[in-house]
PyMOL Python script that loads the backbone (N, CA, C, O; Angstrom):
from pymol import cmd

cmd.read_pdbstr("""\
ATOM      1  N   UNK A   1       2.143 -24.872  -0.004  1.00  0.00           N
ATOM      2  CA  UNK A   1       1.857 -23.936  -1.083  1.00  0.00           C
ATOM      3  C   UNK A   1       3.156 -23.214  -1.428  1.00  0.00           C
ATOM      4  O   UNK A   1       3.767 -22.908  -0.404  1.00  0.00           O
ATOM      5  N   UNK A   2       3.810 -22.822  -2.640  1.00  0.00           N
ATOM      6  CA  UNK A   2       4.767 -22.689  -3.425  1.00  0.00           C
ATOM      7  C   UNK A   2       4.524 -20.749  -3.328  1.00  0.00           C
ATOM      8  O   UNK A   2       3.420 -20.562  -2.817  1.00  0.00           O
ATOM      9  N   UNK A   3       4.985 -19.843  -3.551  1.00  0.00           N
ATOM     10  CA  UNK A   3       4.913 -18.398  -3.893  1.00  0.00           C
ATOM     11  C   UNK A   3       5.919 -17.895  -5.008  1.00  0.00           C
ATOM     12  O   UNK A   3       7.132 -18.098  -4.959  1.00  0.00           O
ATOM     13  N   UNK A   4       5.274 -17.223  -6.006  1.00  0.00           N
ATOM     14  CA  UNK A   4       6.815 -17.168  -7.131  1.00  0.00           C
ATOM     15  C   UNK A   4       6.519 -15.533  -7.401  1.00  0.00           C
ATOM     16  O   UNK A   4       5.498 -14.916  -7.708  1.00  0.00           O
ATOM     17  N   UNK A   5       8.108 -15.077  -7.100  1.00  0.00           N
ATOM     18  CA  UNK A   5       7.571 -13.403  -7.682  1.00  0.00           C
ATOM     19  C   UNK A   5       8.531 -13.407  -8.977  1.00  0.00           C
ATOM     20  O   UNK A   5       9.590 -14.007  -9.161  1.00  0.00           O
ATOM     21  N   UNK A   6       7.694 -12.403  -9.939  1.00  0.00           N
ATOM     22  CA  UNK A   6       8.031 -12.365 -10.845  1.00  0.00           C
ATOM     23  C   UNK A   6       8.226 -10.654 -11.251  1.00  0.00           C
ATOM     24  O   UNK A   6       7.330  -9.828 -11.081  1.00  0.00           O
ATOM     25  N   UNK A   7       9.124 -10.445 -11.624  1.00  0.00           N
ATOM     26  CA  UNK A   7       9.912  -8.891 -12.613  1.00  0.00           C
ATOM     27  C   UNK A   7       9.257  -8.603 -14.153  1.00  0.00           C
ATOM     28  O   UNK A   7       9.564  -9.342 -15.089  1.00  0.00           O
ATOM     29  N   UNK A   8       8.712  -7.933 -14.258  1.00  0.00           N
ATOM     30  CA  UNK A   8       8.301  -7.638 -15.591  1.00  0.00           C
ATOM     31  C   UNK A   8       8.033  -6.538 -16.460  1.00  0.00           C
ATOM     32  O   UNK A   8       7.587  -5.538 -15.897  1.00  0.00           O
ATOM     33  N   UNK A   9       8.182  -6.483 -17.590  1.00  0.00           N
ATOM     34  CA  UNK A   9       7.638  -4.543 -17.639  1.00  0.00           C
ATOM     35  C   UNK A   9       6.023  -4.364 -17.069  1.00  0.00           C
ATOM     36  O   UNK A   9       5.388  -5.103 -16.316  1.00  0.00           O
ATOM     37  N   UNK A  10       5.611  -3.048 -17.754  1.00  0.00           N
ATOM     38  CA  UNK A  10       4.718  -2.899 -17.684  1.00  0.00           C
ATOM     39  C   UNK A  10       3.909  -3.250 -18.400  1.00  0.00           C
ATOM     40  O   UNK A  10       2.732  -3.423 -18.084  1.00  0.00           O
ATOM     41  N   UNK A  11       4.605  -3.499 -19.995  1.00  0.00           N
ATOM     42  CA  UNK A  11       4.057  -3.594 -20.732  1.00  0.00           C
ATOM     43  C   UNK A  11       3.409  -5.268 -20.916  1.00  0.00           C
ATOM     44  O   UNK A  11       2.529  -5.620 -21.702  1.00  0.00           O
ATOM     45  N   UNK A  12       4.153  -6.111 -19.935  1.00  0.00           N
ATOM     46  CA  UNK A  12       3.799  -7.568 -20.008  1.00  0.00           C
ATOM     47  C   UNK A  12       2.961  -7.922 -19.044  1.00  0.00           C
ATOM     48  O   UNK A  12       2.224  -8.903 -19.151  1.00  0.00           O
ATOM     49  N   UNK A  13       2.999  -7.051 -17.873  1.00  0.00           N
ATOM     50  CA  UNK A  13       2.005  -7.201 -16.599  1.00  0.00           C
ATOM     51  C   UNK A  13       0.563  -7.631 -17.151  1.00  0.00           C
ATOM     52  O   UNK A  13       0.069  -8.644 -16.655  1.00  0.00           O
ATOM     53  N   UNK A  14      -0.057  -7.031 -18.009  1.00  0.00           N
ATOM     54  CA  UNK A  14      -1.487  -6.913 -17.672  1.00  0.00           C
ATOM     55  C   UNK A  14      -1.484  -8.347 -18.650  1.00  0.00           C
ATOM     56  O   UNK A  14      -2.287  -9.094 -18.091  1.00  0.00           O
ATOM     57  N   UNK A  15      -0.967  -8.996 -19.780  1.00  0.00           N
ATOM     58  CA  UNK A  15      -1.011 -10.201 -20.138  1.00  0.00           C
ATOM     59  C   UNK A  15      -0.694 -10.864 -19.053  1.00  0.00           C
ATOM     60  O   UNK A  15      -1.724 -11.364 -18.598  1.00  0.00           O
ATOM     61  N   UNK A  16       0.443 -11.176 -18.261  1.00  0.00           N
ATOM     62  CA  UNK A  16       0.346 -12.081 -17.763  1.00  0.00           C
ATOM     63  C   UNK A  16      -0.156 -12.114 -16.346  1.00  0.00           C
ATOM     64  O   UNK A  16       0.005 -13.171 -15.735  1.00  0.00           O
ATOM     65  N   UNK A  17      -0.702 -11.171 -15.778  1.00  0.00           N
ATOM     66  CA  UNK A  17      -2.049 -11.157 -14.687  1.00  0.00           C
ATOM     67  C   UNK A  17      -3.260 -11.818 -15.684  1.00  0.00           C
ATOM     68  O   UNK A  17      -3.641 -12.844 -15.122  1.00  0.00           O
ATOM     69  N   UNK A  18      -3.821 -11.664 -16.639  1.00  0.00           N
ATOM     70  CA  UNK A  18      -4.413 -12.362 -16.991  1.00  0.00           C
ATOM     71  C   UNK A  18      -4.283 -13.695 -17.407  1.00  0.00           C
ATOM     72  O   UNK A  18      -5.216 -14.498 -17.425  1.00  0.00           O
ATOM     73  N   UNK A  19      -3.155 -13.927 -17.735  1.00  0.00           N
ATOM     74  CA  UNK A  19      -2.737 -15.422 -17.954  1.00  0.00           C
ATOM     75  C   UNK A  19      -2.913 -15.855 -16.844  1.00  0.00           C
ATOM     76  O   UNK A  19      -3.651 -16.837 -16.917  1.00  0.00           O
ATOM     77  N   UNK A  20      -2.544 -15.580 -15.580  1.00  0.00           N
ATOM     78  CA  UNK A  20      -2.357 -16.233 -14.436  1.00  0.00           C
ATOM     79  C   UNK A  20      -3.765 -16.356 -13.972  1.00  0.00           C
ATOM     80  O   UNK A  20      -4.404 -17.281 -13.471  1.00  0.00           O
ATOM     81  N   UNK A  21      -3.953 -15.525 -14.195  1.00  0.00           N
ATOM     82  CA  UNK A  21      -6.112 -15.499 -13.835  1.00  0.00           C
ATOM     83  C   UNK A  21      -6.998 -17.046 -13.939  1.00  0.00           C
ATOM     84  O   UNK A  21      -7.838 -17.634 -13.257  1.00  0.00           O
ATOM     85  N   UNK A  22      -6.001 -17.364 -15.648  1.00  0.00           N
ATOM     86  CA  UNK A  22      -6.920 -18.625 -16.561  1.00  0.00           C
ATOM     87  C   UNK A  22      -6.196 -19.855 -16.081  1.00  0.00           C
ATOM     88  O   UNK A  22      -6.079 -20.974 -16.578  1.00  0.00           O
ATOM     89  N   UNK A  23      -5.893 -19.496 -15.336  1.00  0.00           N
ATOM     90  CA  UNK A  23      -4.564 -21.290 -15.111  1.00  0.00           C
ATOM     91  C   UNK A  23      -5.292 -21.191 -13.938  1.00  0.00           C
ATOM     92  O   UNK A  23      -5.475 -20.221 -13.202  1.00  0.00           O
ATOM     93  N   UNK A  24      -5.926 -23.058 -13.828  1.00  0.00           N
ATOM     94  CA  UNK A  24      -6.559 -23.311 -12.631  1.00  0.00           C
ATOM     95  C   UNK A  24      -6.421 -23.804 -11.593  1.00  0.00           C
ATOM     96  O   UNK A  24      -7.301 -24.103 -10.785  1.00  0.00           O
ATOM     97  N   UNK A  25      -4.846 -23.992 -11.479  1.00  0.00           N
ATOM     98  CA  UNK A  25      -4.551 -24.507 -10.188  1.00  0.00           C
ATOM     99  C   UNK A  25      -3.720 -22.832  -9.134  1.00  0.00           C
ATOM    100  O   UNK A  25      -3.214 -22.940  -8.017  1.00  0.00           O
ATOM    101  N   UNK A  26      -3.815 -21.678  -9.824  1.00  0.00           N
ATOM    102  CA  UNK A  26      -3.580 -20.470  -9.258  1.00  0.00           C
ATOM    103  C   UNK A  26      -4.976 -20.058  -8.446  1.00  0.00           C
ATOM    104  O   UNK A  26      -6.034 -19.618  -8.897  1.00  0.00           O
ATOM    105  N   UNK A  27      -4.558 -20.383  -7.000  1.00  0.00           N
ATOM    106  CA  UNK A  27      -5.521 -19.809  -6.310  1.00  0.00           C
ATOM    107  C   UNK A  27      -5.404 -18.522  -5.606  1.00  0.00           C
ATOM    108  O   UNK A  27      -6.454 -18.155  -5.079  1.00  0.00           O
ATOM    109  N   UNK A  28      -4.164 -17.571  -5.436  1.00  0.00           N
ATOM    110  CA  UNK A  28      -4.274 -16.388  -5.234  1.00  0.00           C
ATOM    111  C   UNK A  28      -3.145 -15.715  -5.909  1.00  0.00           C
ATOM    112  O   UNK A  28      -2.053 -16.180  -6.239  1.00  0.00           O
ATOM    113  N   UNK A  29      -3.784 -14.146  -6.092  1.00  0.00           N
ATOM    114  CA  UNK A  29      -2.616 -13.169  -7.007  1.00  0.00           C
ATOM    115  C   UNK A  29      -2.812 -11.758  -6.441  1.00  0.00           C
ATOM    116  O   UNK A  29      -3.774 -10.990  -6.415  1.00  0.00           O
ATOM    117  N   UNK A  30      -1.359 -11.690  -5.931  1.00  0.00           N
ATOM    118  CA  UNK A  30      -0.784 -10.174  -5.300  1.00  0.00           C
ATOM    119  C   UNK A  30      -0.038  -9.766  -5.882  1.00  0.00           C
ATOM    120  O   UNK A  30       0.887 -10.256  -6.529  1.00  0.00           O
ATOM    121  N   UNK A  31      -0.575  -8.217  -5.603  1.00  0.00           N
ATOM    122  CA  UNK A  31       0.260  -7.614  -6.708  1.00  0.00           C
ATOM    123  C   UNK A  31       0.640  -6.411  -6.256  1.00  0.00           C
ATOM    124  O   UNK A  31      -0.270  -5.601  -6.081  1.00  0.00           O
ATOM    125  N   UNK A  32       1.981  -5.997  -5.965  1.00  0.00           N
ATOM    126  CA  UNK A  32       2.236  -4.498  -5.545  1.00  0.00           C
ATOM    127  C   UNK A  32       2.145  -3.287  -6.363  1.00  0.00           C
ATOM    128  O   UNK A  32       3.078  -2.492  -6.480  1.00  0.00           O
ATOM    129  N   UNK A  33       1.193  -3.184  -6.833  1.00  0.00           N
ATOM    130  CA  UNK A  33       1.044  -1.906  -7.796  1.00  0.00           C
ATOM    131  C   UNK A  33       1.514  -0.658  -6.548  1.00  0.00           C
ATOM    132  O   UNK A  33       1.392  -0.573  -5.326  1.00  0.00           O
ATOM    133  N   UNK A  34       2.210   0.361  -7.845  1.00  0.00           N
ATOM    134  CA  UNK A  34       1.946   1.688  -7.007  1.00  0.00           C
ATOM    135  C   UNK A  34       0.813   2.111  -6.696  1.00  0.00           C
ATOM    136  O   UNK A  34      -0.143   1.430  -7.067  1.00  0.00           O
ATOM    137  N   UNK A  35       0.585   3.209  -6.016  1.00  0.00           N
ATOM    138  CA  UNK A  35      -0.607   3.938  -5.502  1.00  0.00           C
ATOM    139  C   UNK A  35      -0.730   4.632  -6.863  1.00  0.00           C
ATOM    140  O   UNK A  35       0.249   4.882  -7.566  1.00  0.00           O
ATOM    141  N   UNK A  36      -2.179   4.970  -7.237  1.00  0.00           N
ATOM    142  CA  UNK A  36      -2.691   6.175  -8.257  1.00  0.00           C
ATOM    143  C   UNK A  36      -2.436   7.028  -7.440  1.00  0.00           C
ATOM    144  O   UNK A  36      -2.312   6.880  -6.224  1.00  0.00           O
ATOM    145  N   UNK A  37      -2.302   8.405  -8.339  1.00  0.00           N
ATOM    146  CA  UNK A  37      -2.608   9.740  -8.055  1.00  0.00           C
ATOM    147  C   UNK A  37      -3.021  10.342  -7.378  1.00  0.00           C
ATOM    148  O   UNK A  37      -2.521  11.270  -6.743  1.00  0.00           O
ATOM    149  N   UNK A  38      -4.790   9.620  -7.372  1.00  0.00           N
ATOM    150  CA  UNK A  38      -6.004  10.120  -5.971  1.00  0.00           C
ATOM    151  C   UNK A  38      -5.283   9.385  -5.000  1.00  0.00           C
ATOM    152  O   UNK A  38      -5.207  10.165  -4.052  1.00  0.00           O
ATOM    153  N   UNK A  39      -4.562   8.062  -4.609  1.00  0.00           N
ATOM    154  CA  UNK A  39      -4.672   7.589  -3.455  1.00  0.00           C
ATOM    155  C   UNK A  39      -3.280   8.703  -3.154  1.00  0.00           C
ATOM    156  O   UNK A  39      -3.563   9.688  -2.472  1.00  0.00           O
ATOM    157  N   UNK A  40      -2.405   8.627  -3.441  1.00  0.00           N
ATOM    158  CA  UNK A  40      -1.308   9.316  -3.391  1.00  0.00           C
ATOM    159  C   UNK A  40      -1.926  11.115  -2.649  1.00  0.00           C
ATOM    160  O   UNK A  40      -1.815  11.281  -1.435  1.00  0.00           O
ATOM    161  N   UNK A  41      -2.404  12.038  -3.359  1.00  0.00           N
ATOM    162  CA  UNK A  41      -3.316  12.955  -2.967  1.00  0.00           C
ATOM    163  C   UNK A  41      -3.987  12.784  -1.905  1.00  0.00           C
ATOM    164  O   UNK A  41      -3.591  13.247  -0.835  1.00  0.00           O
ATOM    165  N   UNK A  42      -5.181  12.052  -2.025  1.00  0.00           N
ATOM    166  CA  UNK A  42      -5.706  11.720  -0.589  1.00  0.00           C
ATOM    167  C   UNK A  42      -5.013  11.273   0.745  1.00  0.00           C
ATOM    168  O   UNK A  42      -5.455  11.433   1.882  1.00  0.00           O
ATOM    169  N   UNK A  43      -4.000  10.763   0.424  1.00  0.00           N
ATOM    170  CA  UNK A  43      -3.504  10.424   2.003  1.00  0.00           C
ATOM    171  C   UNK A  43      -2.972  11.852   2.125  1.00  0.00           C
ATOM    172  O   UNK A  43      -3.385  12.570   3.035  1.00  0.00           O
ATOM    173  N   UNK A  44      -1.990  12.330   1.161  1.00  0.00           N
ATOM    174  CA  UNK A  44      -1.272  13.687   1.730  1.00  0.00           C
ATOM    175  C   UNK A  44      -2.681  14.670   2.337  1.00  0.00           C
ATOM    176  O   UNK A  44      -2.603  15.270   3.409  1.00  0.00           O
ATOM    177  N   UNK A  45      -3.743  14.700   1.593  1.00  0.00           N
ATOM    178  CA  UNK A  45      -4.473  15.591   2.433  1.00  0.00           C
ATOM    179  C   UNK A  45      -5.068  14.915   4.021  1.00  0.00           C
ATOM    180  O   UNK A  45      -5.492  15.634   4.926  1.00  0.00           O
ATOM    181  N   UNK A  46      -4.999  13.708   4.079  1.00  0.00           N
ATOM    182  CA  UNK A  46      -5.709  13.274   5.352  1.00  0.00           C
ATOM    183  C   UNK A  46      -4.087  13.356   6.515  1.00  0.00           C
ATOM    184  O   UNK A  46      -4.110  13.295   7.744  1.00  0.00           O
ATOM    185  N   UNK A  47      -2.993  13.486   5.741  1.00  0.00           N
ATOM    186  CA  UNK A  47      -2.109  13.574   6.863  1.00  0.00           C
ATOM    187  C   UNK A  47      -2.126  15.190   7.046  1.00  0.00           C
ATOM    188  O   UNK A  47      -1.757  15.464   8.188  1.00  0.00           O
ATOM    189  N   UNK A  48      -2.446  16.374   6.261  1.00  0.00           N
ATOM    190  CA  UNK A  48      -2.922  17.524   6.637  1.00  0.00           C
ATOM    191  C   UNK A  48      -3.622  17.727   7.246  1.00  0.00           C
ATOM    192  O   UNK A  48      -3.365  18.653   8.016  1.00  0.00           O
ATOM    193  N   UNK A  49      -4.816  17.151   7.367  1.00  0.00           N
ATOM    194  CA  UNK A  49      -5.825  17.081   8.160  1.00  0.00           C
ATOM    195  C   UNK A  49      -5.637  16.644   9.621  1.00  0.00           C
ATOM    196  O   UNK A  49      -5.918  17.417  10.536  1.00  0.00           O
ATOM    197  N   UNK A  50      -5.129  15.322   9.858  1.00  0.00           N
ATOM    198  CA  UNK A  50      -4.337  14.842  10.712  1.00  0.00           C
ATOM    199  C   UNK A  50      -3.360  16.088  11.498  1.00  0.00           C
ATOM    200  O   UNK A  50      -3.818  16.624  12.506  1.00  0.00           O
ATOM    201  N   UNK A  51      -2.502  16.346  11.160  1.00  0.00           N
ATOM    202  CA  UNK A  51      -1.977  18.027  11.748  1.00  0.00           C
ATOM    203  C   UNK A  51      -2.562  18.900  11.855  1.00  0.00           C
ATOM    204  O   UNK A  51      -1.898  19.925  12.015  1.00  0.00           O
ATOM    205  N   UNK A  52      -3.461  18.994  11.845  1.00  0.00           N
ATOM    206  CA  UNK A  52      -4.703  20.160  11.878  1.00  0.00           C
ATOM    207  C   UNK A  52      -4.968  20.015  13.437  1.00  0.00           C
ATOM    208  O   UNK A  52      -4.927  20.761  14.415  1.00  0.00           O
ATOM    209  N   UNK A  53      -5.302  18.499  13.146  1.00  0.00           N
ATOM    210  CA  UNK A  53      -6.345  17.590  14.469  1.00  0.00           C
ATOM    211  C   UNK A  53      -5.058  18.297  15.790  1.00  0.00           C
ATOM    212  O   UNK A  53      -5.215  19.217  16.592  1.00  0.00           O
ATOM    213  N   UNK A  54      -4.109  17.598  15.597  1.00  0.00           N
ATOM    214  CA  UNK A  54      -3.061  17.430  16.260  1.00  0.00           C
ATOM    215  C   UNK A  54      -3.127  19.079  16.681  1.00  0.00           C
ATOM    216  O   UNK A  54      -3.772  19.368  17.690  1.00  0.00           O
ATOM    217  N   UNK A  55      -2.566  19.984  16.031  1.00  0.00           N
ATOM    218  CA  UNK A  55      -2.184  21.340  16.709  1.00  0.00           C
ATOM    219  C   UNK A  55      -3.708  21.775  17.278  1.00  0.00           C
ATOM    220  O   UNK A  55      -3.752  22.711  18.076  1.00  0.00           O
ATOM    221  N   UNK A  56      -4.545  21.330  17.009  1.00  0.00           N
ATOM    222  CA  UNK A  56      -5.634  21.873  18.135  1.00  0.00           C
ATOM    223  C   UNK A  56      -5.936  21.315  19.227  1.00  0.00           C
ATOM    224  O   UNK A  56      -6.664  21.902  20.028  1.00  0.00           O
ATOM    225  N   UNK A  57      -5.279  19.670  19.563  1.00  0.00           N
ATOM    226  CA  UNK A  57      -5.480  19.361  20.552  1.00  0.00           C
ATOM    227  C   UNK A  57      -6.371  18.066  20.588  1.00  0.00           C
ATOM    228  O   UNK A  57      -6.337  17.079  21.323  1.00  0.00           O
ATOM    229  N   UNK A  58      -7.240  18.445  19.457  1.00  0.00           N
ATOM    230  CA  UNK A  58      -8.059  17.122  18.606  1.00  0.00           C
ATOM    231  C   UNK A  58      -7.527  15.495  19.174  1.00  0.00           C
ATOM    232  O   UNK A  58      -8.038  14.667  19.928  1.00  0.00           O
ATOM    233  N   UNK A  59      -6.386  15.541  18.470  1.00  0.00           N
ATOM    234  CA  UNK A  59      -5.694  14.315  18.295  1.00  0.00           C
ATOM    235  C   UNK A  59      -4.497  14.138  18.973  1.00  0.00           C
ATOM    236  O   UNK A  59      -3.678  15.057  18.956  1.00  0.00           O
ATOM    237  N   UNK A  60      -4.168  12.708  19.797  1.00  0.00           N
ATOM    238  CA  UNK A  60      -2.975  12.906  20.774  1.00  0.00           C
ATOM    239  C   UNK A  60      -2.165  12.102  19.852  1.00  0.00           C
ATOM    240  O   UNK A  60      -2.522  11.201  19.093  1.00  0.00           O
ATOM    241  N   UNK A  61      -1.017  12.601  20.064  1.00  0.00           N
ATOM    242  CA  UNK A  61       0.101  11.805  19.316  1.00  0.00           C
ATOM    243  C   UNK A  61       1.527  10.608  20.634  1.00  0.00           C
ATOM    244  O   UNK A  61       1.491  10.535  21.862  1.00  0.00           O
ATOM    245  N   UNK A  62       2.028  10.265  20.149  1.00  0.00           N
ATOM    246  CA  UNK A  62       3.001   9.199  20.680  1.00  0.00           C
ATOM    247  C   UNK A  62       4.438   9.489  20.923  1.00  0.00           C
ATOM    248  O   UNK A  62       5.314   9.501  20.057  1.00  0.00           O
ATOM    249  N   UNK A  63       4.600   9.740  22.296  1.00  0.00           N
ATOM    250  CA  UNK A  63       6.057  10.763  22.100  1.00  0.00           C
ATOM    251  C   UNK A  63       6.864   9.335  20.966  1.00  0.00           C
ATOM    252  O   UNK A  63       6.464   8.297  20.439  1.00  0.00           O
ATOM    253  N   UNK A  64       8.195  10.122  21.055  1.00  0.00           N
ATOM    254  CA  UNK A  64       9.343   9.673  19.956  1.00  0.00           C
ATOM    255  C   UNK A  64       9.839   8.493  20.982  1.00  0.00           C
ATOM    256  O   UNK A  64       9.931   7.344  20.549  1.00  0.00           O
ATOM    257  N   UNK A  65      10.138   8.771  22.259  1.00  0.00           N
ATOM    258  CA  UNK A  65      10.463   7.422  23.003  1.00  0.00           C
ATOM    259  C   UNK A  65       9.508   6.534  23.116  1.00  0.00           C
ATOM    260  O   UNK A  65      10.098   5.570  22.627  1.00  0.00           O
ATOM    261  N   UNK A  66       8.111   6.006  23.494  1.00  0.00           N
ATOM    262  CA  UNK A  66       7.378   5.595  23.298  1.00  0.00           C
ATOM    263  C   UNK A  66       7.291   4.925  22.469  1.00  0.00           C
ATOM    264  O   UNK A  66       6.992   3.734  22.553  1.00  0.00           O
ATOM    265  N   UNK A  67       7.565   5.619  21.339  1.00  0.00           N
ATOM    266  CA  UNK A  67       7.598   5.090  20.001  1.00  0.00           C
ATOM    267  C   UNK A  67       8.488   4.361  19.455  1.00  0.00           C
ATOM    268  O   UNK A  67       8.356   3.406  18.689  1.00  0.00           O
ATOM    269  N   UNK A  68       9.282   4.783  19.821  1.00  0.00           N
ATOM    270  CA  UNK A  68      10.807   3.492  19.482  1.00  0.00           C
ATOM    271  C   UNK A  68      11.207   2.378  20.707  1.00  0.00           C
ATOM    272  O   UNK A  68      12.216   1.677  20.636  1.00  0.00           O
ATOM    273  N   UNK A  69      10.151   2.329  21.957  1.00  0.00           N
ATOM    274  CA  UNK A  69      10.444   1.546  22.633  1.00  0.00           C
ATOM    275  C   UNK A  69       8.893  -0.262  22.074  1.00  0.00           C
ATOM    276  O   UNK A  69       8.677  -1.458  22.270  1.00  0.00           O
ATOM    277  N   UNK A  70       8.434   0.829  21.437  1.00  0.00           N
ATOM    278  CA  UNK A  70       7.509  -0.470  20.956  1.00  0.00           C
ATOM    279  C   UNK A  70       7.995  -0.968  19.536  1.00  0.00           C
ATOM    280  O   UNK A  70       7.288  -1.702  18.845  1.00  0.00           O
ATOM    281  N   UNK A  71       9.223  -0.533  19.149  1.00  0.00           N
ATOM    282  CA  UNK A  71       9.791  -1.555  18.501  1.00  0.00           C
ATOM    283  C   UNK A  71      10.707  -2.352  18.735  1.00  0.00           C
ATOM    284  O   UNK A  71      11.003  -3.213  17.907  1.00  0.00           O
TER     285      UNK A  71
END
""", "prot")
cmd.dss("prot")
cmd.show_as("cartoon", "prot")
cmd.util.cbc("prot")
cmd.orient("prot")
């Protein structure tokens, strides 16, 4: 199986996601859109939340060595 990325405005994206839709030997289509707004928002509040957890004790976190030894 072949993978082709392609550069485009914005303004050509949504034609040719649909072009690519109608051509039948395309069996899958990824696409890195940015995040909207809400998703953007919502994570910042769930990583607030998340620190919330954390300074009460809630939630354990991963020291910094730990953490760079599992990479």
């Amino acid at each position: 199986m072949r993978h082709v990325t392609i550069y485009t405005t914005d303004e050509a994206y949504n034609q040719f996601i649909e072009l690519a839709k109608n051509l039948r030997y395309v069996t899958k289509i990824e696409t890195d859109d940015e995040p909207t707004k809400e998703e953007v928002v919502s994570n910042i509040k769930r990583g607030f939340e998340e620190m919330q957890l954390i300074k009460t004790g809630q939630l354990k976190t991963t020291s910094l060595a730990d953490f760079l030894n599992e990479l």
